[in-house]
Residue frames as a rotation matrix with the C-alpha (Angstrom) as fourth column:
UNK 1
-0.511 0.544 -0.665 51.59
0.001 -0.773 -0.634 108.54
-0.859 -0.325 0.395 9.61
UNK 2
0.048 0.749 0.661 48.44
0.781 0.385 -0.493 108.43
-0.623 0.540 -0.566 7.30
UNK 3
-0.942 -0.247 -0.229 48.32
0.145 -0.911 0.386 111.23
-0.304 0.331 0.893 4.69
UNK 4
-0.212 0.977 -0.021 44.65
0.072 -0.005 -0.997 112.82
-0.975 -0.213 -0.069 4.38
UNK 5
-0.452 0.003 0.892 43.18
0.882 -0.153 0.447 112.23
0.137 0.988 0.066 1.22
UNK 6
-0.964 -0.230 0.135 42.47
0.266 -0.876 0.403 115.47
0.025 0.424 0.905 -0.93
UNK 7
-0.457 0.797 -0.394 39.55
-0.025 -0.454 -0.891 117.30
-0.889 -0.398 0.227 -0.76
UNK 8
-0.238 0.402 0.884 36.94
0.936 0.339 0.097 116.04
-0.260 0.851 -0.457 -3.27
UNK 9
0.468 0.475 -0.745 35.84
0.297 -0.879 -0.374 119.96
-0.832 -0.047 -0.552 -3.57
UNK 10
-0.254 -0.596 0.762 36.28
0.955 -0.280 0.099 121.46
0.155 0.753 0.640 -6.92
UNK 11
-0.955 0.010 -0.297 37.05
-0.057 -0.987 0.149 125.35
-0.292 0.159 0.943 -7.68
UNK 12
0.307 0.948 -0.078 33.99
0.400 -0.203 -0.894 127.16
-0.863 0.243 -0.442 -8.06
UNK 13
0.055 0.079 0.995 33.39
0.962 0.262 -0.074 127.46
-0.266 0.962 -0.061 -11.66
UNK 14
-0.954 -0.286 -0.092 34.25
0.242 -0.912 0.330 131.09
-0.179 0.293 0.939 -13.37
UNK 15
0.415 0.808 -0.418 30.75
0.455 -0.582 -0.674 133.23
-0.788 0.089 -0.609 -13.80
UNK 16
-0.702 -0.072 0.708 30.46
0.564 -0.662 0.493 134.57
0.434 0.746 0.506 -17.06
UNK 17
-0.770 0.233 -0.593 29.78
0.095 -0.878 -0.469 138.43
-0.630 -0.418 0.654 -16.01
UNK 18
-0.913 0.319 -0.254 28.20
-0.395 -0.533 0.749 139.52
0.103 0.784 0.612 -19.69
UNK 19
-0.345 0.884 0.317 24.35
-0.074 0.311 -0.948 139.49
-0.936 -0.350 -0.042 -19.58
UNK 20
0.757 0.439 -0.484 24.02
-0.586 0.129 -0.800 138.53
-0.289 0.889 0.355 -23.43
UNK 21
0.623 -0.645 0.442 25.86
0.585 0.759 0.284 135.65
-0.519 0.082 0.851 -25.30
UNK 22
-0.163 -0.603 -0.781 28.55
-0.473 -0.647 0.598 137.23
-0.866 0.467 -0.179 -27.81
UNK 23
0.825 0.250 0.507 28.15
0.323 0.528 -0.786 136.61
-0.464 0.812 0.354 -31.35
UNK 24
-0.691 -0.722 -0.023 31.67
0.134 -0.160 0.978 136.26
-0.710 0.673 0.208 -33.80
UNK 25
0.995 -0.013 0.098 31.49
0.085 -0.402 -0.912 138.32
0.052 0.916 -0.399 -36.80
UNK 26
-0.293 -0.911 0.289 33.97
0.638 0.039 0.769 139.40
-0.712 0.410 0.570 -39.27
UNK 27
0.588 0.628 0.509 32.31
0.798 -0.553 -0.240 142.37
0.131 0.547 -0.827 -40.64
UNK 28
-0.953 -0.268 -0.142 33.55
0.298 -0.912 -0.282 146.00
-0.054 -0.311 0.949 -40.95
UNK 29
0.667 0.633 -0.393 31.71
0.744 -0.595 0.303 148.82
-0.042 -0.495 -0.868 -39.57
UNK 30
-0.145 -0.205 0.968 32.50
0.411 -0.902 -0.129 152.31
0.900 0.379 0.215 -39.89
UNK 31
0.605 0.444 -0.661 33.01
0.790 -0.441 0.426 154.56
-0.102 -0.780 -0.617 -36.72
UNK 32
-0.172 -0.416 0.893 33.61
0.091 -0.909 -0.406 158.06
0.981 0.011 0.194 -35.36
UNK 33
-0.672 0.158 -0.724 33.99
0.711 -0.134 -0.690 159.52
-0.206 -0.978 -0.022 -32.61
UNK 34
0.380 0.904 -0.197 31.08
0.904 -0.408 -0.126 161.90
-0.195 -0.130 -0.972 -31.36
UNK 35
0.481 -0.272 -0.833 33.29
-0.085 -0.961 0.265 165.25
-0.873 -0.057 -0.485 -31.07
UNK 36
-0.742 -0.475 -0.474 34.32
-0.369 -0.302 0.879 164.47
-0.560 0.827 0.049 -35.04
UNK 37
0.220 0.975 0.036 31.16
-0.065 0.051 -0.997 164.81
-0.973 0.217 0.074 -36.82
UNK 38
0.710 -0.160 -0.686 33.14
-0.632 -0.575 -0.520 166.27
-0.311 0.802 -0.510 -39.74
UNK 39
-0.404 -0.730 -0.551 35.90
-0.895 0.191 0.402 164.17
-0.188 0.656 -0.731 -40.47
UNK 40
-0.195 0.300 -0.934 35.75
-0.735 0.587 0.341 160.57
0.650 0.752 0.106 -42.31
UNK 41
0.851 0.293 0.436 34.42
-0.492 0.734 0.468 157.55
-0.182 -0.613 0.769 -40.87
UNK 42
-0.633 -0.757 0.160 37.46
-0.772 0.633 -0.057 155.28
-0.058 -0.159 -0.985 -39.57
UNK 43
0.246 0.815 -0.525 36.96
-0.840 0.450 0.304 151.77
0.484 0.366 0.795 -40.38
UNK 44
-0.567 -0.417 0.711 37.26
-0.800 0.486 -0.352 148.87
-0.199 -0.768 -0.609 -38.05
UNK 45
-0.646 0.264 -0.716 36.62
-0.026 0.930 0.366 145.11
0.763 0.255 -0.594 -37.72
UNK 46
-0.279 0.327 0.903 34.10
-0.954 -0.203 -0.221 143.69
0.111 -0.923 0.369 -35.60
UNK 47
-0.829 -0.556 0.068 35.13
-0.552 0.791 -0.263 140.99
0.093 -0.255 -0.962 -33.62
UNK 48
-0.551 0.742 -0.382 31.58
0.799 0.601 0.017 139.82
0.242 -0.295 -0.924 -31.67
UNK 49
-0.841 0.211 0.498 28.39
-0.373 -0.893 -0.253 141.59
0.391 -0.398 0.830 -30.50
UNK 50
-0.906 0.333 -0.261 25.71
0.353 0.254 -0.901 141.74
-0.233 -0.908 -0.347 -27.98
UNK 51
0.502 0.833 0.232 22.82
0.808 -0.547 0.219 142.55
0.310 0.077 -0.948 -27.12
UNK 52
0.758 -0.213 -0.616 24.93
0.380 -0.623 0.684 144.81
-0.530 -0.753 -0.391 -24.78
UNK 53
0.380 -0.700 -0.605 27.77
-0.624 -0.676 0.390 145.81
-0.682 0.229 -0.694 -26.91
UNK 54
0.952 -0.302 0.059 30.52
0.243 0.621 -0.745 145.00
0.188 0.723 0.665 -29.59
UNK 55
0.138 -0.961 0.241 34.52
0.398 0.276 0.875 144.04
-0.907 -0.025 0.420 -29.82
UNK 56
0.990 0.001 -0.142 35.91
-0.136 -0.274 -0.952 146.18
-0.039 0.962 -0.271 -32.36
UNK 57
0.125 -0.982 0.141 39.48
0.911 0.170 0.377 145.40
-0.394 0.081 0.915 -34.16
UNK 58
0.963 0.048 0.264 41.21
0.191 -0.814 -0.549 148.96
0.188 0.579 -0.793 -35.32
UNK 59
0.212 -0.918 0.337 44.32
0.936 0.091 -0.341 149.70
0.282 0.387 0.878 -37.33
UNK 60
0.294 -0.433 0.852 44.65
-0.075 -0.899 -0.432 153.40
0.953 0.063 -0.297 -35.82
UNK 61
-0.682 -0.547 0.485 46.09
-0.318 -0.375 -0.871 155.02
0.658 -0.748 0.082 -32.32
UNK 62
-0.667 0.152 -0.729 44.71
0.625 0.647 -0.437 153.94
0.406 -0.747 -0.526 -29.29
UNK 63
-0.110 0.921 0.372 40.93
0.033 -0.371 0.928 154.82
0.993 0.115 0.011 -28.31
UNK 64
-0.865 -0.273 0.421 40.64
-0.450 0.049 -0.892 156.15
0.223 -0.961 -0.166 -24.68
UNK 65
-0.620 0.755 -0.212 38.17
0.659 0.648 0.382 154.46
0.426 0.097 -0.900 -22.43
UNK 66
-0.019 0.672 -0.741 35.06
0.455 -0.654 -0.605 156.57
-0.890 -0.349 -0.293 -21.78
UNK 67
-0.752 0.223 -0.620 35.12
-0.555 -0.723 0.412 158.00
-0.356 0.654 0.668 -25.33
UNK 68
0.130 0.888 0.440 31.67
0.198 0.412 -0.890 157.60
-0.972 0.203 -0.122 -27.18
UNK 69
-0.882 -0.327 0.339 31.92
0.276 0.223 0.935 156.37
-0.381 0.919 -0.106 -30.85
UNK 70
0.436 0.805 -0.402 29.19
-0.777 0.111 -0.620 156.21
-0.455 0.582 0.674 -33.74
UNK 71
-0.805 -0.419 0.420 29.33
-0.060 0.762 0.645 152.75
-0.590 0.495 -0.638 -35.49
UNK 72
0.247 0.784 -0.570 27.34
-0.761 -0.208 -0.615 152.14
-0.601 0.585 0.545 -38.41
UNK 73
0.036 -0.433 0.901 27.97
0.429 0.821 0.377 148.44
-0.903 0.373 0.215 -40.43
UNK 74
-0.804 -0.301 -0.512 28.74
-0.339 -0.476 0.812 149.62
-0.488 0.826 0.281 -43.86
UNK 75
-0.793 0.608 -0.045 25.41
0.515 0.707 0.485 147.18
0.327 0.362 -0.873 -45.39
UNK 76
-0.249 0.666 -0.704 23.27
0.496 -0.536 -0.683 149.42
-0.832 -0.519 -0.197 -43.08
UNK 77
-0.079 -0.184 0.980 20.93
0.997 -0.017 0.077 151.09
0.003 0.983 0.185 -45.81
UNK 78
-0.681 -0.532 0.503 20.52
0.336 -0.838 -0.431 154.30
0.651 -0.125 0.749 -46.36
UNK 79
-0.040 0.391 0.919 19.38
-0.614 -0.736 0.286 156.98
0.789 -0.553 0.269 -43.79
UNK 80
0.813 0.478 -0.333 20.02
0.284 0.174 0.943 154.93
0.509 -0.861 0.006 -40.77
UNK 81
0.737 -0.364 0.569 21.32
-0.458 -0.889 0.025 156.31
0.497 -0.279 -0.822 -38.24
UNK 82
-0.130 -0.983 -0.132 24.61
-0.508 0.180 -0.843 156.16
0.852 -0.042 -0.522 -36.12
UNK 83
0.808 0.223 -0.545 24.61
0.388 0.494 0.778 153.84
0.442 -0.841 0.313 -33.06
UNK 84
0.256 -0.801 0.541 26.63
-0.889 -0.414 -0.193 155.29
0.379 -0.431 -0.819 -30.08
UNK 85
0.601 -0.552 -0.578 28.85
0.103 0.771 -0.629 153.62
0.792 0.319 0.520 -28.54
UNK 86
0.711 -0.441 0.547 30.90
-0.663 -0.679 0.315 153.92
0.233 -0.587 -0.775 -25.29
UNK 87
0.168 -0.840 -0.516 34.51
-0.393 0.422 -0.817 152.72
0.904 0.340 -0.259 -24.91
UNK 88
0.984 0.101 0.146 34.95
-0.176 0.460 0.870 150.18
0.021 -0.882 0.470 -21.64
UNK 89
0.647 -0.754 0.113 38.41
0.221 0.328 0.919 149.27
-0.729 -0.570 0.379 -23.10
UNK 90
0.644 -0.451 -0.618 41.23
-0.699 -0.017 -0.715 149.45
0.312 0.892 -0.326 -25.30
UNK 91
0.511 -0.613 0.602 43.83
-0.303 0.526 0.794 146.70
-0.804 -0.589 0.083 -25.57
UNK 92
-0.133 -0.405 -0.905 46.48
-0.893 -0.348 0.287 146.05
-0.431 0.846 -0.315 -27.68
UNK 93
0.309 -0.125 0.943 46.73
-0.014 0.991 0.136 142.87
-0.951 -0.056 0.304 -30.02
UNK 94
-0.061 -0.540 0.840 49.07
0.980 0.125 0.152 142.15
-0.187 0.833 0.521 -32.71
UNK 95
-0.950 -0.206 0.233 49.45
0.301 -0.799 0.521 145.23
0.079 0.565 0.821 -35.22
UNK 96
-0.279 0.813 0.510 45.78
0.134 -0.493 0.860 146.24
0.951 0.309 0.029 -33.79
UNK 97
-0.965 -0.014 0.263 43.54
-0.251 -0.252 -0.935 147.40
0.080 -0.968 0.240 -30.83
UNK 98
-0.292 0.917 -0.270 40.65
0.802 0.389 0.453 145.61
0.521 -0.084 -0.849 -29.54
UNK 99
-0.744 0.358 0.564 37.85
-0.609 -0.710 -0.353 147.98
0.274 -0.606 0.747 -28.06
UNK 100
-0.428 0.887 -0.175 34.84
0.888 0.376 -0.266 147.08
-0.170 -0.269 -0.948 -26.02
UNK 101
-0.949 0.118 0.294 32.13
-0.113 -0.993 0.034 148.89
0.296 -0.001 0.955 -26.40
UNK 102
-0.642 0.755 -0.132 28.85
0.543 0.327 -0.773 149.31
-0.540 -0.568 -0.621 -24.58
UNK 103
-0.400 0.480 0.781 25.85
0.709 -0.377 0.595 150.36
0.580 0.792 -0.189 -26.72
UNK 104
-0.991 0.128 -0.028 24.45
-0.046 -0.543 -0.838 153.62
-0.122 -0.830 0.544 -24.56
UNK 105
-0.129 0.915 -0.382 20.67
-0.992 -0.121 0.043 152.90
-0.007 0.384 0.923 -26.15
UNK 106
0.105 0.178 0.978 18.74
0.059 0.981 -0.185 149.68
-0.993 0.077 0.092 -26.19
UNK 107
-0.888 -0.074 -0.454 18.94
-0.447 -0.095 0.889 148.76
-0.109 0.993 0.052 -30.12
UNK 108
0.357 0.888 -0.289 15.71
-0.929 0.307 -0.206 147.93
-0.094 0.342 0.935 -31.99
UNK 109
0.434 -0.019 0.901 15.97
0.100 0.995 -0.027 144.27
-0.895 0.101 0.434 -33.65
UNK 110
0.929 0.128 0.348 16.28
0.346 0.037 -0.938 145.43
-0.133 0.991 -0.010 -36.92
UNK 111
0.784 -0.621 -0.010 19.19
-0.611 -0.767 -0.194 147.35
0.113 0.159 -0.981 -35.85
UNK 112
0.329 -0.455 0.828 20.91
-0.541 0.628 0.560 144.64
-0.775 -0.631 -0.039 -33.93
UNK 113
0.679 0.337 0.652 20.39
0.129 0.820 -0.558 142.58
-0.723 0.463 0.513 -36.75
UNK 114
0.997 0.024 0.073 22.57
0.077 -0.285 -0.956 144.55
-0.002 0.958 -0.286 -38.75
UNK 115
0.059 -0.912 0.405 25.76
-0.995 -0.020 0.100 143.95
-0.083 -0.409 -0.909 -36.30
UNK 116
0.648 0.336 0.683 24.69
-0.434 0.900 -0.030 140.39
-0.625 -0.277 0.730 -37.00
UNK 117
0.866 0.494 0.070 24.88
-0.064 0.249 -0.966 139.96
-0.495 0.833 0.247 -40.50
């Protein structure tokens, strides 16, 4: 009895979902949450960003999703303002938590530029 040969078909190829590439950084950035205006900015790493959003690393408690941050890169000069932020995930990794976050505002260039840098 003959054995059919395998099907030349290959898996269909994974779809990358994200409508912008990601850029890696290694910057900190400085966030709050919206309902703490008043206390200090918490500081976090930031992993990659989008047009559409940014991977932050942070050394505190876990950040629910749906809360809306303010990030600001620390280099940002003065008087600009906070970028919001809204939380898609949290996940742990090593002795930190990765967040996604979705920017809720288009950013200017100039701003973007400063999650670049």
């Amino acid at each position: 009895m003959a054995i059919p040969p395998r099907s030349s078909a290959k898996s269909a190829p994974v779809r990358e979902r994200r409508t912008a590439p990601r850029r890696r950084r290694s910057v900190r950035v400085l966030f709050m949450s919206n309902d703490c205006a008043l206390d200090e900015p918490f500081r976090a790493t930031l992993l990659d960003a989008s047009h559409g959003g940014l991977r932050l690393a942070v050394r505190r408690e876990r950040i629910s999703e749906g809360s809306l941050l303010m990030v600001m890169p620390p280099q940002a000069p003065p008087g600009t303002a906070w970028v919001p932020v809204l939380v898609k995930n949290c996940r742990p990794k090593d002795d930190a938590w990765e967040v996604g976050c979705q920017f809720t505002q288009r950013l200017t260039a100039q701003t973007m530029q400063l999650f670049a840098s």
